[in-house]
N, CA, C and O atoms as CSV, one atom per row, in Angstrom:
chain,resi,resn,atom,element,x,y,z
A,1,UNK,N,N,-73.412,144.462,-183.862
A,1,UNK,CA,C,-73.067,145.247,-182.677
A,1,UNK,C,C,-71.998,144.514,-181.869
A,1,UNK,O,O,-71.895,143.295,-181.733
A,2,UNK,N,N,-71.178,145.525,-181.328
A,2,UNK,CA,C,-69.527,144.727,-180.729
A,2,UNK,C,C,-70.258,143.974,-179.220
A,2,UNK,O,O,-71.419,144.136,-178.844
A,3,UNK,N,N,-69.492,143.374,-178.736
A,3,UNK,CA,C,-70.433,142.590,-178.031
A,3,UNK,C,C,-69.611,143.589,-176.466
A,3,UNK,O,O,-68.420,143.794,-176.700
A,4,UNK,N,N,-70.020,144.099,-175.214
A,4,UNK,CA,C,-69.592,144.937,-174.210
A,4,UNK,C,C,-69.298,143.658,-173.123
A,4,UNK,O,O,-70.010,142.664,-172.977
A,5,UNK,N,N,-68.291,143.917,-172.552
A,5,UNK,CA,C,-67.673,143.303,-171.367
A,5,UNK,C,C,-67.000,144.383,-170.640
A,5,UNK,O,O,-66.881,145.579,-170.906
A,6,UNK,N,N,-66.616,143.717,-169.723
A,6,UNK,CA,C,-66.398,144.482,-168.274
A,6,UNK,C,C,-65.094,143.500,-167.602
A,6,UNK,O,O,-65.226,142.319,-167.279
A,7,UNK,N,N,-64.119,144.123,-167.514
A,7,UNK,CA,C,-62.685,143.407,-166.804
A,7,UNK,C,C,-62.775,143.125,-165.519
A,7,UNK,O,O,-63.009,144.135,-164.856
A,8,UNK,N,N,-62.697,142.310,-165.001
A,8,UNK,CA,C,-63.292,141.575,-163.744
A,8,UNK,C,C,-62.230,142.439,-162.680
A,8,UNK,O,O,-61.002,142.420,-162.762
A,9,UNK,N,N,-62.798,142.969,-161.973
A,9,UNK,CA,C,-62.169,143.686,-160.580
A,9,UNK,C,C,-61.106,142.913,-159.774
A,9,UNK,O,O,-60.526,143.617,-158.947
A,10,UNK,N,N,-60.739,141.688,-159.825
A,10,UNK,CA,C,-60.290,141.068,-159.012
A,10,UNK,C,C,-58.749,141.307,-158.441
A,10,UNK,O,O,-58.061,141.645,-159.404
A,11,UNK,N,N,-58.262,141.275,-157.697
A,11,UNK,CA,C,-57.020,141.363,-157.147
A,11,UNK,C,C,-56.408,140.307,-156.696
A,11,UNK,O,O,-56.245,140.301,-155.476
A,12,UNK,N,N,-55.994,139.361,-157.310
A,12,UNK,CA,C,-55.379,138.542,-157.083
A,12,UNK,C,C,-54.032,138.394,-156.596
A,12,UNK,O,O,-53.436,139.265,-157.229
A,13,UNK,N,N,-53.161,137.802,-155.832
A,13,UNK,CA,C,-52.135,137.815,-155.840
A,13,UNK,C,C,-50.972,136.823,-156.853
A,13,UNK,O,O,-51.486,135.836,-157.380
A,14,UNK,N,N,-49.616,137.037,-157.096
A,14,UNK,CA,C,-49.175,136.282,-158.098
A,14,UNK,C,C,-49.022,137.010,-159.185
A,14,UNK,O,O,-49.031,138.241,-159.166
A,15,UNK,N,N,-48.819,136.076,-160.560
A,15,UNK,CA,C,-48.525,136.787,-161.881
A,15,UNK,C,C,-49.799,136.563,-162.532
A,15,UNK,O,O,-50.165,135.402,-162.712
A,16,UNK,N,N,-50.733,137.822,-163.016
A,16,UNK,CA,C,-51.357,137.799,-163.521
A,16,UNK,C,C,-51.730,138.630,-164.747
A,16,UNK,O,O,-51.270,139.767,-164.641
A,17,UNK,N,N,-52.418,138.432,-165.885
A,17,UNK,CA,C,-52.112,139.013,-167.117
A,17,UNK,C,C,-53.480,139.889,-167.863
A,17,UNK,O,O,-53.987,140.004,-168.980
A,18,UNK,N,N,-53.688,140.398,-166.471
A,18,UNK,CA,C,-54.885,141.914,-166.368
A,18,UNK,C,C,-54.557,143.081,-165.895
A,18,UNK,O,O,-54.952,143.363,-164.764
A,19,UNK,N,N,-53.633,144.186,-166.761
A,19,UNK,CA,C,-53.892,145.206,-166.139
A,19,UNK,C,C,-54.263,145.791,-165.076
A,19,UNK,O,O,-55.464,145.610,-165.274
A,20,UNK,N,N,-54.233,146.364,-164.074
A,20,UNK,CA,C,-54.886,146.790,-163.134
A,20,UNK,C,C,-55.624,148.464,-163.613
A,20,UNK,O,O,-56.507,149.044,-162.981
A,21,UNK,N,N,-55.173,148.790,-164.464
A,21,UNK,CA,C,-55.691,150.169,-164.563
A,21,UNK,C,C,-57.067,149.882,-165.638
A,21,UNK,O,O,-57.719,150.717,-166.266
A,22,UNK,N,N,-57.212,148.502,-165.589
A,22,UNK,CA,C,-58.115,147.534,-167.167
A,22,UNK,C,C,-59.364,147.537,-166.017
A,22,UNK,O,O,-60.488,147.982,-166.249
A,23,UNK,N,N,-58.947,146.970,-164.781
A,23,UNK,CA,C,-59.798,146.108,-163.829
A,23,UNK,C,C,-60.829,147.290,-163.617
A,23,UNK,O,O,-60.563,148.422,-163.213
A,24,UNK,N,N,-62.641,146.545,-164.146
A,24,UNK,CA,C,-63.319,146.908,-163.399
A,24,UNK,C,C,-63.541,147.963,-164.802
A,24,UNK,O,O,-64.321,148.892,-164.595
A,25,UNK,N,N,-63.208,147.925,-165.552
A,25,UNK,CA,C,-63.236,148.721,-166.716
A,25,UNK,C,C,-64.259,148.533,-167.992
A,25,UNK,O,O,-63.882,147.468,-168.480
A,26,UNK,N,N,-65.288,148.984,-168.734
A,26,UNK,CA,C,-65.823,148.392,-169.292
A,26,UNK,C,C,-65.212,148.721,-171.136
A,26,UNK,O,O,-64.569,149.704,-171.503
A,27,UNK,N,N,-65.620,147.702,-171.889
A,27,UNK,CA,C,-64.700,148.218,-173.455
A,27,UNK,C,C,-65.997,146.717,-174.243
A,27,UNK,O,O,-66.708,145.859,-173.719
A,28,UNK,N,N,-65.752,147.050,-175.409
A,28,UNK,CA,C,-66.140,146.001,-176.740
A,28,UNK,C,C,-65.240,145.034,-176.820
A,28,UNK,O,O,-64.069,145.215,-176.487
A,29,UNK,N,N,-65.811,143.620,-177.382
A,29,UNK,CA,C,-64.679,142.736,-177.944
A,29,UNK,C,C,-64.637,143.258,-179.520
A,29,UNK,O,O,-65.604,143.422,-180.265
A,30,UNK,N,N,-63.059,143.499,-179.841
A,30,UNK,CA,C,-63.334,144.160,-181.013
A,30,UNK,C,C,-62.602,142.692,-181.896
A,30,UNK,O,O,-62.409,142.910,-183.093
A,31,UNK,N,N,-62.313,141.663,-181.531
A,31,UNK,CA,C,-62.397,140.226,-182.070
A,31,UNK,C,C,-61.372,139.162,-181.054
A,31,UNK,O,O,-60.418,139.309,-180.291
A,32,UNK,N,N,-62.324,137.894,-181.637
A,32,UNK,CA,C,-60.991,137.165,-180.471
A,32,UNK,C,C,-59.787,136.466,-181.882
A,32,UNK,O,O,-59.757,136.407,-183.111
A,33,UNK,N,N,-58.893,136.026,-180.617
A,33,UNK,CA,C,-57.622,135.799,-180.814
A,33,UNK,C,C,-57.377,134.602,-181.274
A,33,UNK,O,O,-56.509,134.429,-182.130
A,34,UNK,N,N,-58.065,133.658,-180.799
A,34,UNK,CA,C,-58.098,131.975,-180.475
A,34,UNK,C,C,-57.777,131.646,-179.167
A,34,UNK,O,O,-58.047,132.512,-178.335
A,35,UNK,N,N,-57.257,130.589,-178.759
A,35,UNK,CA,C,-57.304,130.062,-177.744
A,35,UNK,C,C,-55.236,129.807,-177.188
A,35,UNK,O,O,-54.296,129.535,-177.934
A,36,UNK,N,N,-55.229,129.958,-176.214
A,36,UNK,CA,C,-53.422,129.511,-175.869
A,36,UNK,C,C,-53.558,129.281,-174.612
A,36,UNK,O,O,-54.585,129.719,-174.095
A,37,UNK,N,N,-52.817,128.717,-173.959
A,37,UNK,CA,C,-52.091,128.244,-172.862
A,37,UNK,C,C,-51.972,129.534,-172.120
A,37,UNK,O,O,-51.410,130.613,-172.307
A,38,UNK,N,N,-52.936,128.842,-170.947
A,38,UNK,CA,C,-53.099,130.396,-170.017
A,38,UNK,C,C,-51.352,130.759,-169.239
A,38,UNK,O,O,-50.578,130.035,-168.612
A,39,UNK,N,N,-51.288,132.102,-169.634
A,39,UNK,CA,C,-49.656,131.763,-168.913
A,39,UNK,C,C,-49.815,132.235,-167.467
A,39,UNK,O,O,-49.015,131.844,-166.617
A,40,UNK,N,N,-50.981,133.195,-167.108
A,40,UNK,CA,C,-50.916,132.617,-165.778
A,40,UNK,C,C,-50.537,131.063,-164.882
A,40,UNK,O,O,-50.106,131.203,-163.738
A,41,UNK,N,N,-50.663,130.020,-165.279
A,41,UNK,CA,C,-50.457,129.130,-164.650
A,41,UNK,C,C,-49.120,128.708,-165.484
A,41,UNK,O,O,-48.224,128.154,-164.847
A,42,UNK,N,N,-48.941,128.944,-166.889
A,42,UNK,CA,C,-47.054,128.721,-167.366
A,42,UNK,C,C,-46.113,129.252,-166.238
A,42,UNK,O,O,-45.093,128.694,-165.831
A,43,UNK,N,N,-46.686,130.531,-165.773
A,43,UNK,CA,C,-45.703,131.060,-165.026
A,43,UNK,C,C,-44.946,130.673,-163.812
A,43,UNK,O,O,-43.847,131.107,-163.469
A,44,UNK,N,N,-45.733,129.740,-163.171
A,44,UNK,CA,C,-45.917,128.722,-162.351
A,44,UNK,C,C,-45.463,127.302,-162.794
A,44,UNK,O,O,-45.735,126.424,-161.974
A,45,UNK,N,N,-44.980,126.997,-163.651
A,45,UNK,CA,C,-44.784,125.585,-164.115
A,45,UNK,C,C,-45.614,124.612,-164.091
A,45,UNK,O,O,-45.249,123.452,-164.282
A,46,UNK,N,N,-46.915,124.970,-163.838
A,46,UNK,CA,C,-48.159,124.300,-164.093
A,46,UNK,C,C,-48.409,123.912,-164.903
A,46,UNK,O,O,-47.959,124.523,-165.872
A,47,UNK,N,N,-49.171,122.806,-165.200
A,47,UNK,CA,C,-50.052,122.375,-166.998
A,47,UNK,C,C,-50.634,123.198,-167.189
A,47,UNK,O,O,-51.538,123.255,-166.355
A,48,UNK,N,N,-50.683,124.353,-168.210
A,48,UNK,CA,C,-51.691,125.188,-168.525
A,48,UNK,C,C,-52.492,124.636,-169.433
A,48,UNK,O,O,-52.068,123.981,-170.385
A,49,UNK,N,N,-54.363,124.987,-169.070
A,49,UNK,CA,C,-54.856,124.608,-170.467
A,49,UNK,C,C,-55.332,125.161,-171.171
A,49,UNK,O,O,-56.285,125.646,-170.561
A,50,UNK,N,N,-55.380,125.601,-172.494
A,50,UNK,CA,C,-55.751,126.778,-173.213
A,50,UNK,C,C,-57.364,127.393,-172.928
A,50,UNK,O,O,-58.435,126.856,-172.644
A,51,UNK,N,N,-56.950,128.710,-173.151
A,51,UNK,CA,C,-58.179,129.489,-172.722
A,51,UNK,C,C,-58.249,130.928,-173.891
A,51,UNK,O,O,-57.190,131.490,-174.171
A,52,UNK,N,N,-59.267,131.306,-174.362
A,52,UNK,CA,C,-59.589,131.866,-175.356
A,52,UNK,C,C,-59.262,133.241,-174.815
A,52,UNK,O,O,-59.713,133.561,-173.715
A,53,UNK,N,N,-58.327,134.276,-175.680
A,53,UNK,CA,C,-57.984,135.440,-175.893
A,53,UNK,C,C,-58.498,136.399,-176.756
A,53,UNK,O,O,-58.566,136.184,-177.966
A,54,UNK,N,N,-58.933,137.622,-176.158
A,54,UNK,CA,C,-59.765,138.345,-176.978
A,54,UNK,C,C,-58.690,139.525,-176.831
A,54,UNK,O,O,-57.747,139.693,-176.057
A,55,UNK,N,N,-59.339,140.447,-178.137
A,55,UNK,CA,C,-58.664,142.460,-178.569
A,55,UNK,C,C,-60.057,142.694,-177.916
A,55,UNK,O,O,-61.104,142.117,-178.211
A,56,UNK,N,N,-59.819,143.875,-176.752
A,56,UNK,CA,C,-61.129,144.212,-176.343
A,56,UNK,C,C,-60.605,145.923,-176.582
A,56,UNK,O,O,-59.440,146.232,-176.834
A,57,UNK,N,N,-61.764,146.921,-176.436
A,57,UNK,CA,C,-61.342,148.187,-177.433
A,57,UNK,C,C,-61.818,149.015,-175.747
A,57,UNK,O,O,-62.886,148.720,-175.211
A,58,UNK,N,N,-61.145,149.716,-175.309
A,58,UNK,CA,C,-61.952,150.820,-174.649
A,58,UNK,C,C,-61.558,152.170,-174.909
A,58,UNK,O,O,-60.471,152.475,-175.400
A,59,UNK,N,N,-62.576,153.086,-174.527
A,59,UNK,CA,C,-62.738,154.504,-174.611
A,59,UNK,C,C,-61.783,155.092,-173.448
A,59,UNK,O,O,-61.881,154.758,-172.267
A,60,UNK,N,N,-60.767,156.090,-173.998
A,60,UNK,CA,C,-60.094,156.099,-172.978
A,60,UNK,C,C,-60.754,157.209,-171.792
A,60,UNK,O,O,-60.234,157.500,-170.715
A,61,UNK,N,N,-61.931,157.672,-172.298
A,61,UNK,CA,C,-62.735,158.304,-171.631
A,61,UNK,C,C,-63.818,157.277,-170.069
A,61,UNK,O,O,-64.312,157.647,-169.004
A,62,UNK,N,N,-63.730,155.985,-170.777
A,62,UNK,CA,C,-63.588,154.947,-169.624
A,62,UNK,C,C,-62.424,154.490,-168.700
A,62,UNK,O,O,-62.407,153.853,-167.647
A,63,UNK,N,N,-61.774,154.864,-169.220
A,63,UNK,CA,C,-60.322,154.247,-168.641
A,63,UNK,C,C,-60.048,155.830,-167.412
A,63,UNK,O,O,-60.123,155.730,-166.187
A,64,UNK,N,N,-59.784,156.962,-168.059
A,64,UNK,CA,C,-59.154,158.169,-167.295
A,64,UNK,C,C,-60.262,158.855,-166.925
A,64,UNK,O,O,-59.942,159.465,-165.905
A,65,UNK,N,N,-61.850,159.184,-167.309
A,65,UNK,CA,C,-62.418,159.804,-167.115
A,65,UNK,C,C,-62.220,161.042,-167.402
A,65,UNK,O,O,-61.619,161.303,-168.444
A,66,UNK,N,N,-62.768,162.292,-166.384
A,66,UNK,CA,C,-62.382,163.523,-167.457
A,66,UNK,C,C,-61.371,164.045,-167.400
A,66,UNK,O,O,-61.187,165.188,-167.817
A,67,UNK,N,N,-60.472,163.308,-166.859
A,67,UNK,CA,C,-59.068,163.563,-167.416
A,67,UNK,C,C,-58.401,163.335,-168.459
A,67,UNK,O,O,-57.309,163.756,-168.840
A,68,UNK,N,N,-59.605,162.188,-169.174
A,68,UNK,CA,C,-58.831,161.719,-170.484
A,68,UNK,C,C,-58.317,163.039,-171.877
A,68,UNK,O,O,-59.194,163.789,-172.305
A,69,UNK,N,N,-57.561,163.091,-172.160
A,69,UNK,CA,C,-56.929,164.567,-172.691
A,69,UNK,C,C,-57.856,164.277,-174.420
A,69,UNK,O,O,-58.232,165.143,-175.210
A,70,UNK,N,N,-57.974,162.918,-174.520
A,70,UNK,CA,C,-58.665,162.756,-176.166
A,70,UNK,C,C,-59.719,161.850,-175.736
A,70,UNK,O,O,-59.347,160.749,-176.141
A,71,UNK,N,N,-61.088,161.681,-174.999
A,71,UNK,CA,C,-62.001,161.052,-174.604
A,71,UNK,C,C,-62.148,159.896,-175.696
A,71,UNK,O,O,-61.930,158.718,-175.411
A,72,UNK,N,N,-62.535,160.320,-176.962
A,72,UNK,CA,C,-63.202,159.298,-177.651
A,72,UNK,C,C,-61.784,158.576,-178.421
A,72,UNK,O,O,-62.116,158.006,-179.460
A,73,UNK,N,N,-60.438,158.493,-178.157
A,73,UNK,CA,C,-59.392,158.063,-178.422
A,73,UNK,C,C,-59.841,156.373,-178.177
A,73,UNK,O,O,-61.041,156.197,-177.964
A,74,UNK,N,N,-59.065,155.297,-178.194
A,74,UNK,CA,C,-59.272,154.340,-177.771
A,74,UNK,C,C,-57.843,153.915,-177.147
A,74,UNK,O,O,-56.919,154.622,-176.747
A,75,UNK,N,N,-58.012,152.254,-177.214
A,75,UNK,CA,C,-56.709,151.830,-176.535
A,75,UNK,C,C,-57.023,150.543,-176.254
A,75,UNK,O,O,-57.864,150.355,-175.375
A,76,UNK,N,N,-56.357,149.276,-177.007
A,76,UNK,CA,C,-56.808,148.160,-177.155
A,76,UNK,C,C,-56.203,147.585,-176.506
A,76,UNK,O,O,-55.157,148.158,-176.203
A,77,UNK,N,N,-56.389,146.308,-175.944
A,77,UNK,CA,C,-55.552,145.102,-174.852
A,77,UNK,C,C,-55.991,143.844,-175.153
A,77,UNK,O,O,-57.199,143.635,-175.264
A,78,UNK,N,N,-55.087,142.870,-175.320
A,78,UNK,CA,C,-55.591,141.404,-175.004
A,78,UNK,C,C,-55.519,140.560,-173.763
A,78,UNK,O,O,-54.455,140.152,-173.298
A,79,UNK,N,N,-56.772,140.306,-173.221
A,79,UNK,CA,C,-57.590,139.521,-172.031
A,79,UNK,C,C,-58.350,138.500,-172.386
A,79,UNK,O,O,-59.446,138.367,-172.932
A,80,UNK,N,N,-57.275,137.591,-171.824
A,80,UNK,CA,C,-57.883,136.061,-171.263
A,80,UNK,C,C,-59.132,136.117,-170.804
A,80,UNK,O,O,-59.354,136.847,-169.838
A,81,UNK,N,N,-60.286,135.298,-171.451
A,81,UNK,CA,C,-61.651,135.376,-171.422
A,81,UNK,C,C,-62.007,134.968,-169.898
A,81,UNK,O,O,-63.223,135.087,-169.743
A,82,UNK,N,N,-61.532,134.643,-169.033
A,82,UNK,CA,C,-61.597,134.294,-167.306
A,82,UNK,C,C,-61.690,135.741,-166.493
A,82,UNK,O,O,-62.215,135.881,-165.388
A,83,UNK,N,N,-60.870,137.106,-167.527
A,83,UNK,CA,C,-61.028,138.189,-166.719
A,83,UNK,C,C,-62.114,138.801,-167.485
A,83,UNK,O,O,-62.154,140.030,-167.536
A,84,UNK,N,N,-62.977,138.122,-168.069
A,84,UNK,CA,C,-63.911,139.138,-169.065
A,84,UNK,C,C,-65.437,138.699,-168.431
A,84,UNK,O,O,-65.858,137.576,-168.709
A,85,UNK,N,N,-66.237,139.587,-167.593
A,85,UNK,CA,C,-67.152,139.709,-167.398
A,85,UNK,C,C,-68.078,139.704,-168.815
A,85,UNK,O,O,-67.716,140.417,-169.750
A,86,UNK,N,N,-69.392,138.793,-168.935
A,86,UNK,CA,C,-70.252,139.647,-170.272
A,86,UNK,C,C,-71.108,140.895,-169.882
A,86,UNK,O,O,-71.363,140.945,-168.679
A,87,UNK,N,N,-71.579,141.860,-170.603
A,87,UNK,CA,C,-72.738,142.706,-170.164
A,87,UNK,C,C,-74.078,142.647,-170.844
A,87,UNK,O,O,-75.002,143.359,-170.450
């Protein structure tokens, strides 16, 4: 069974590499990525230190609600495991 997370609501200010239409959104990890250099803080000229990247899958019937024109469609994104709530 895919494991369910939830995109952390947060609003941060700055460059950050979460969607906002993601935030607060729930989807599957449909596998991770490995690990890279968070570029939130590259962006910044900071030392970044690697942080694990996941393909998470959502229903775009989660995403638009019943507006979604193909509900059970999907629509995949990769998120830095810091914006990934578990459920």
């Amino acid at each position: 069974m895919a494991e369910r997370v939830r995109v952390r609501a947060m609003m941060p200010p700055g460059h950050v590499r979460a969607p906002v239409y993601l935030r607060g959104k729930e989807g599957v990890i449909e596998r991770p990525l490995g690990a890279f250099h968070n570029p939130e803080q590259l962006a910044y000229g900071l030392s970044a230190e690697k942080k694990p990247l996941y393909r998470v899958r959502f229903r775009m019937a989660e995403l638009w609600g019943e507006t979604a024109e193909n509900p059970n469609d999907t629509l995949d994104a990769e998120i830095y495991e810091h914006w990934l709530e578990r459920l």
